[in-house]
Every structure is written in structure tokens, then in C-alpha cells.
KOLDREN-204200 format. One line per field, with one value per atom (N, C-alpha, C, O, CB): residue number from 1; residue in one letter; x, y, z. Coordinates in steps of 0.1 Angstrom, whole numbers, plus 5000, padded with zeros to 4 digits. Glycine has a CB too. Layout:
N
k: c(NUM,...)
r: c(A,...)
east: c(X,...)
north: c(Y,...)
up: c(Z,...)
//
This chain:
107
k: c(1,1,1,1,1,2,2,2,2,2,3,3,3,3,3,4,4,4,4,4,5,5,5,5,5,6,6,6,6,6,7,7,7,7,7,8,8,8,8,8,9,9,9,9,9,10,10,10,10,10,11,11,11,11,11,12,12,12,12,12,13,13,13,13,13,14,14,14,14,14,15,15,15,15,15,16,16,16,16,16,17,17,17,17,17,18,18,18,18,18,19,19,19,19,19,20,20,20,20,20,21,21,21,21,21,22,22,22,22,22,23,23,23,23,23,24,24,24,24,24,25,25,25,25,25,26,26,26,26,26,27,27,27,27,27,28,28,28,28,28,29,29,29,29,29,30,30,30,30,30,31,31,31,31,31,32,32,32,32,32,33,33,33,33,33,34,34,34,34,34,35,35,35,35,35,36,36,36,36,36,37,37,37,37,37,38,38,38,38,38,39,39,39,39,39,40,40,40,40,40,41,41,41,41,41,42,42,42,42,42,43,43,43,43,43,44,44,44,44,44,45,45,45,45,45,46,46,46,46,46,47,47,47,47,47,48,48,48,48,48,49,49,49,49,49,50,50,50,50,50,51,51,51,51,51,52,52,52,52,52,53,53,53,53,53,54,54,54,54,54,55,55,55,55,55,56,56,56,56,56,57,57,57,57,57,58,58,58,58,58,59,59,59,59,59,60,60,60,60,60,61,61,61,61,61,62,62,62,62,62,63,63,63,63,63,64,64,64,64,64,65,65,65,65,65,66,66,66,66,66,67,67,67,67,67,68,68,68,68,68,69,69,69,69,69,70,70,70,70,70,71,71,71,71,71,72,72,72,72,72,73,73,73,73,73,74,74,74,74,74,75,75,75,75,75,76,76,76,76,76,77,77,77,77,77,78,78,78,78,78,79,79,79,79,79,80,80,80,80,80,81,81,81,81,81,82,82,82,82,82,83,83,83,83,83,84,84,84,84,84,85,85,85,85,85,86,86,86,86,86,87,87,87,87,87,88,88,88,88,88,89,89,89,89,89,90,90,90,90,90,91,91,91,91,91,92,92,92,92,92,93,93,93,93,93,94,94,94,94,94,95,95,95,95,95,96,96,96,96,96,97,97,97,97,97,98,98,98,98,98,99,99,99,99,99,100,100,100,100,100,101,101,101,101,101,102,102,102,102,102,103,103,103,103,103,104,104,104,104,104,105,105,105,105,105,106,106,106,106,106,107,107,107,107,107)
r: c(X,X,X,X,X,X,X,X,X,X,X,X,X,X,X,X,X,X,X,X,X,X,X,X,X,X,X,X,X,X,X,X,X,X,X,X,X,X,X,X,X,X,X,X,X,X,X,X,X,X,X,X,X,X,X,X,X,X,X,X,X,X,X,X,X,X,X,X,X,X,X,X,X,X,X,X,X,X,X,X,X,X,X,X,X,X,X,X,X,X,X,X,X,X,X,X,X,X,X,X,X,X,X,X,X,X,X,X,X,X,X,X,X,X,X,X,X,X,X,X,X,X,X,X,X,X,X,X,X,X,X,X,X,X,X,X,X,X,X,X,X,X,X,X,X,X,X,X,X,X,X,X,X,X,X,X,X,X,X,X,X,X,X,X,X,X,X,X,X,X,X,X,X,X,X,X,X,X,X,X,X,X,X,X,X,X,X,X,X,X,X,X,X,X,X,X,X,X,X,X,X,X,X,X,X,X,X,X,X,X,X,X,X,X,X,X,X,X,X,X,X,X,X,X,X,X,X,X,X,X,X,X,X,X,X,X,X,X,X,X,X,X,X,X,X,X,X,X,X,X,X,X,X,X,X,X,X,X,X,X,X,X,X,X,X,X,X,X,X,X,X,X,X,X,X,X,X,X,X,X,X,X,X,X,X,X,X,X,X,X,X,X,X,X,X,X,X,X,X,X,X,X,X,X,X,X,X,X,X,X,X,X,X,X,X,X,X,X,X,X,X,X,X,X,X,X,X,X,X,X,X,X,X,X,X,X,X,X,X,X,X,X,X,X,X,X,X,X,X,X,X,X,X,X,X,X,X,X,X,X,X,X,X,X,X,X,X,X,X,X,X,X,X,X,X,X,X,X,X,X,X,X,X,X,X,X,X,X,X,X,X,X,X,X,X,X,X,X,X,X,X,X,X,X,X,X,X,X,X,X,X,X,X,X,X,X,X,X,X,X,X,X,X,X,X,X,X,X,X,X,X,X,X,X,X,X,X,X,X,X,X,X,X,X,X,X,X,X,X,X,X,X,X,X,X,X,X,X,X,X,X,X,X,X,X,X,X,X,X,X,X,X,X,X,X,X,X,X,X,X,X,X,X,X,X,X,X,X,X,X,X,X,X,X,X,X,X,X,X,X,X,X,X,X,X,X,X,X,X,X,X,X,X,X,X,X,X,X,X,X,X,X,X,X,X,X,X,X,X,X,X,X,X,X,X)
east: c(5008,5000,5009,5004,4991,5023,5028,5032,5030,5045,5041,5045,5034,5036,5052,5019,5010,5008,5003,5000,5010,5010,5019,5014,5010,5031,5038,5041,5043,5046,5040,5041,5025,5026,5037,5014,5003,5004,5000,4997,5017,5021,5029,5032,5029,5038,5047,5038,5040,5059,5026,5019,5017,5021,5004,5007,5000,5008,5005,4998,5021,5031,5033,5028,5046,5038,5041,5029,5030,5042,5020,5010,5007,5004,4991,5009,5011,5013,5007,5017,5029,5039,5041,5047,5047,5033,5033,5021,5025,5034,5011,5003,5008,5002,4992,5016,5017,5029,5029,5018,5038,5047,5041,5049,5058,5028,5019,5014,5013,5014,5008,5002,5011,5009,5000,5025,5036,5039,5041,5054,5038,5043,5030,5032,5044,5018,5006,5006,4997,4993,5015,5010,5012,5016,5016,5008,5004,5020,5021,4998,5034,5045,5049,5057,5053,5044,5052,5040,5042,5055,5030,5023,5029,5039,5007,5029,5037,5044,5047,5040,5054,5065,5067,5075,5077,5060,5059,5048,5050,5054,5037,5030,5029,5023,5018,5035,5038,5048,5045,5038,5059,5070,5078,5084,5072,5074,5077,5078,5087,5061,5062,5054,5054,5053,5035,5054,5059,5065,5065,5058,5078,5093,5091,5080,5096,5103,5104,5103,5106,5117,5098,5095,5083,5079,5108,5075,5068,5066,5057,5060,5079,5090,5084,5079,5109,5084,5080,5091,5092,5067,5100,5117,5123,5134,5129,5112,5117,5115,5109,5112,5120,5122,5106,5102,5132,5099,5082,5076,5064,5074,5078,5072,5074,5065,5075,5087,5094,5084,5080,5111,5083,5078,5058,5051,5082,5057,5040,5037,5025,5037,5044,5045,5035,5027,5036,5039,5036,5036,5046,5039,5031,5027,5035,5030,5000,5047,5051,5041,5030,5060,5046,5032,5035,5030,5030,5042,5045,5037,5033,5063,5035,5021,5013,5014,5012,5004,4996,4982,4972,5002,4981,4972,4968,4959,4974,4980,4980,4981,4975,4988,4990,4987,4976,4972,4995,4972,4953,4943,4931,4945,4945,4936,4933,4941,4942,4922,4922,4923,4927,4911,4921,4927,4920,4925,4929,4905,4892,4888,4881,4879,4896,4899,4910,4910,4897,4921,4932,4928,4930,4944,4921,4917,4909,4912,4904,4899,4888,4897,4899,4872,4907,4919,4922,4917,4928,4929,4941,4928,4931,4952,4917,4906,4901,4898,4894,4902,4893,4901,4895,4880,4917,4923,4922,4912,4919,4931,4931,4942,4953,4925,4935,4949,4947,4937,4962,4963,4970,4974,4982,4979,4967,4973,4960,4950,4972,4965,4953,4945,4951,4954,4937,4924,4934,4945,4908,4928,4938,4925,4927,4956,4911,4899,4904,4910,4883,4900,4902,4917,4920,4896,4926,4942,4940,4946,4951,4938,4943,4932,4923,4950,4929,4918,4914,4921,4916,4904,4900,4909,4913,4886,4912,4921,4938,4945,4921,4943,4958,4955,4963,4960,4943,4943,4948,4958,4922,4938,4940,4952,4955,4930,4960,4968,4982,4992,4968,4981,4995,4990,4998,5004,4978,4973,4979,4983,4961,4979,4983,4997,5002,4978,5004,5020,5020,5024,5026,5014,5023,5014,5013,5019,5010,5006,5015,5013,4986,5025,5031,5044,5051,5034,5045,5053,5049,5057,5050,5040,5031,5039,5043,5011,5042,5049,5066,5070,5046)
north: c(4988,5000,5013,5023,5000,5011,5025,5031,5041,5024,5013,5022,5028,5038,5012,5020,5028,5041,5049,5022,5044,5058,5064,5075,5060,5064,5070,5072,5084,5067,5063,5062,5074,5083,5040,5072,5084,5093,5100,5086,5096,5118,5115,5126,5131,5110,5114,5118,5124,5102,5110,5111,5121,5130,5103,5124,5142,5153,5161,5147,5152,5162,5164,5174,5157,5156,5153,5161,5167,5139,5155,5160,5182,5191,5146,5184,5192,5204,5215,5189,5198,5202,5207,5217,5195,5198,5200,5209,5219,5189,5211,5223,5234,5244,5221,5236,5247,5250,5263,5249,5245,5248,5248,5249,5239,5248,5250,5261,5268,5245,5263,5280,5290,5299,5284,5285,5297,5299,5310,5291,5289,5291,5301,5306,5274,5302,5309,5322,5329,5303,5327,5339,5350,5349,5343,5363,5374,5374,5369,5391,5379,5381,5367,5369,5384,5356,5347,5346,5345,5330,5348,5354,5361,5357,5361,5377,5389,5387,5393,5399,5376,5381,5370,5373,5381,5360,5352,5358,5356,5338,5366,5367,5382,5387,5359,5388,5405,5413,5423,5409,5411,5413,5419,5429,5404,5408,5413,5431,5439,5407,5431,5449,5453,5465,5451,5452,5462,5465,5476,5462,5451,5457,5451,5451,5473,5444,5437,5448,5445,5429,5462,5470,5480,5489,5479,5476,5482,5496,5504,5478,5497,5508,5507,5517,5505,5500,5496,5499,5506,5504,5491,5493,5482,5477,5494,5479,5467,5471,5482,5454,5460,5460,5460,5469,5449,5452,5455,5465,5466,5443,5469,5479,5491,5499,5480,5493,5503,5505,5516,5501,5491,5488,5491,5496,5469,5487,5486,5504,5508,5471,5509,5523,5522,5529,5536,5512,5512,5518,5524,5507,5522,5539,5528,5517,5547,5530,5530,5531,5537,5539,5525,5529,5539,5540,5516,5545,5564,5576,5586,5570,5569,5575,5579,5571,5563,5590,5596,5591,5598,5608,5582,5577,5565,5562,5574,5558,5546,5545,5536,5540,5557,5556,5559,5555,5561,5566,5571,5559,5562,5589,5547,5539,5533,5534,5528,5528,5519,5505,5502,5520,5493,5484,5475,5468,5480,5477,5473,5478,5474,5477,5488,5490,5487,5489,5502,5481,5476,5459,5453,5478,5455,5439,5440,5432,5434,5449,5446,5450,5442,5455,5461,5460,5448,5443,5464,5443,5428,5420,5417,5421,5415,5406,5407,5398,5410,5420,5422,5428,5432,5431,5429,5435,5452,5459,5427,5457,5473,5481,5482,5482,5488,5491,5475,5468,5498,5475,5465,5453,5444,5470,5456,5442,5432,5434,5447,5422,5416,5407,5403,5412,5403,5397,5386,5381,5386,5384,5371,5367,5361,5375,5372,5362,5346,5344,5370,5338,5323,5321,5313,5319,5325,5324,5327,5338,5332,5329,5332,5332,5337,5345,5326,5331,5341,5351,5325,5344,5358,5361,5373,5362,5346,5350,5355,5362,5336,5350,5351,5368,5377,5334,5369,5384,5392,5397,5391,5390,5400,5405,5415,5399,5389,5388,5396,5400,5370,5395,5402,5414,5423,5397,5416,5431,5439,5450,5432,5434,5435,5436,5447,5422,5426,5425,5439,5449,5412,5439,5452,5464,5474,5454,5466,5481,5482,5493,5484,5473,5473,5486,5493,5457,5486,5493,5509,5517,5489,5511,5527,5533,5545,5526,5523,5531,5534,5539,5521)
up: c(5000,5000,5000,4997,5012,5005,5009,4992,4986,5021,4988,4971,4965,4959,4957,4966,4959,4962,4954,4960,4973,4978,4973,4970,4989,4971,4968,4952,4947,4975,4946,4929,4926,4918,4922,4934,4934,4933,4924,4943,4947,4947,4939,4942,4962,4929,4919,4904,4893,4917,4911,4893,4894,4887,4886,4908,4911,4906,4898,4928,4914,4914,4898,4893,4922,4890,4880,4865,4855,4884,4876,4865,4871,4863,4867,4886,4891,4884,4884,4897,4875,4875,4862,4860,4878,4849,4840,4839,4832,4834,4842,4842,4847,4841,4849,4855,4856,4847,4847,4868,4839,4830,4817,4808,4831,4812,4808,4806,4795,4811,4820,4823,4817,4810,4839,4824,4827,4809,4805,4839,4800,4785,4777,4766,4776,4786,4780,4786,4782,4782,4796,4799,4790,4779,4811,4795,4786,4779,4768,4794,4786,4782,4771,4761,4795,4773,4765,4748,4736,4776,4756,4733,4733,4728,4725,4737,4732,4729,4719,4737,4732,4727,4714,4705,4739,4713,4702,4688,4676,4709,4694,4683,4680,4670,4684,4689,4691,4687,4681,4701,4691,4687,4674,4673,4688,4666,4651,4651,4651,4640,4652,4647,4659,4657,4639,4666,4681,4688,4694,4688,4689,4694,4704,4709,4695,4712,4727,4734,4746,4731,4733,4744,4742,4750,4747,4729,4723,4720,4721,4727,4713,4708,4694,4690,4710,4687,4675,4665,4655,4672,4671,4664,4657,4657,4676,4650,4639,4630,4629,4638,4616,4606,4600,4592,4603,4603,4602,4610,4607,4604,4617,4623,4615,4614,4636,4608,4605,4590,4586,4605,4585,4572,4571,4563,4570,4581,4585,4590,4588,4602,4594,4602,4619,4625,4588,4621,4635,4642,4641,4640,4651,4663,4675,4676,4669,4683,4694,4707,4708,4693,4713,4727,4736,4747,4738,4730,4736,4730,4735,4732,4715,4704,4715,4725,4692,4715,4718,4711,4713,4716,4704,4701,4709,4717,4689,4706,4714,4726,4732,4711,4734,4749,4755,4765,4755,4748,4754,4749,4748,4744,4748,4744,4762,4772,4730,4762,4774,4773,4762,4780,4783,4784,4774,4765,4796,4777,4766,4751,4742,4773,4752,4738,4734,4721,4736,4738,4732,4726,4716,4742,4740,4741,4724,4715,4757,4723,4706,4699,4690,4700,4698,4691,4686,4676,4698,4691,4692,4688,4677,4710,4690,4691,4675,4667,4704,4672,4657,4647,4637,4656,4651,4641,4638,4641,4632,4633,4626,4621,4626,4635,4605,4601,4596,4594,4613,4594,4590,4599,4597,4584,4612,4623,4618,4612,4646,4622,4622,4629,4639,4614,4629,4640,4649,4646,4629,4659,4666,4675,4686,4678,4671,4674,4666,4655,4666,4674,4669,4670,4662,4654,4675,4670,4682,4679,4657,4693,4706,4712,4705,4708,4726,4733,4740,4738,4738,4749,4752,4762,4764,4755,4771,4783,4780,4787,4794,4768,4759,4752,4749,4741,4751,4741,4757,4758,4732,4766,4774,4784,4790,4780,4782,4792,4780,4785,4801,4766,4763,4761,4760,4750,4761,4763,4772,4769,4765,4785,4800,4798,4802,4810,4792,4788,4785,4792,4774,4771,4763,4772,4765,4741,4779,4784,4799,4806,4787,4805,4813,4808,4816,4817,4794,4785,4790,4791,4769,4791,4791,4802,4801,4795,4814,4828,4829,4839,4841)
//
């Protein structure tokens, strides 16, 4: 009975363990930086080669920094301009959470 117990918490842990290395690969910073990046810049400077190309507004833009958090989220969700939709390509909790990522930039 004891190995059964014990071979048990290694599955738990195990399985624990892998969910949360899971979670941690979905948070806001790790889309941004996979599906953001490109056209926005690892500081959302908008200092790339496509950003430069696309004419991307920096998040110091006066456009862009006056947006709110819910208006950035239908932003990113429905596309604009030339970004495009990441409805179905991301879910609502991944939209909001690199949303969250990139406006940590604003401070």
C-alpha cells in the first residue's frame, strides 16, 4: 500500500507540474513576445524591421497611449489598420493577458 501511495504523489506532482509549466508558456508576456514582437518591438517601441515597414505607432504615440485596456483587448481581438484579427488564433484569456504584457510598457 505504501509504494502505491507514493508512485500516486509522483503522478499528482508530476502531473502538478506539468500544468503549471503550461500555464507559465501561456502567459500574457510569453504570446507577446511570440506573436507581438515582430510589429511592436520587445519594448513596444515599435523598432523593427516591420514595424518600421508597416508604420507602427510605438506605445509612447499619443494615440496609442490614450487607448484603454478594453479598447486595446477589441483591438488585438478584431484587428486594425493592417494588424490583424487574433479572434480564433488566441483566446480571450491570451488576448487580454499580452494586452496586459504590452501596456506594462506605458509606465
Amino acid at each position: 500500500m505504501t509504494k502505491f501511495a507514493n508512485v500516486t504523489v509522483a503522478v499528482v506532482a508530476t502531473l502538478l507540474m506539468a500544468g503549471t509549466m503550461s500555464f507559465a508558456q501561456t502567459s500574457g508576456e510569453a504570446i507577446y513576445k511570440s506573436k507581438c514582437t515582430n510589429c511592436h518591438g520587445a519594448t513596444g517601441m515599435s523598432d523593427t524591421a516591420m514595424a518600421k515597414a508597416l508604420k507602427v505607432k510605438p506605445v509612447t504615440d499619443p494615440s496609442v497611449k490614450n487607448m484603454g485596456l478594453a479598447e486595446m483587448i477589441q483591438v488585438t481581438r478584431n484587428g486594425m489598420g493592417k494588424m490583424q484579427p487574433y479572434k480564433g488564433t488566441l483566446t480571450d484569456v491570451q488576448i487580454k493577458g499580452s494586452v496586459e504584457y504590452f501596456r506594462t510598457f506605458l509606465k
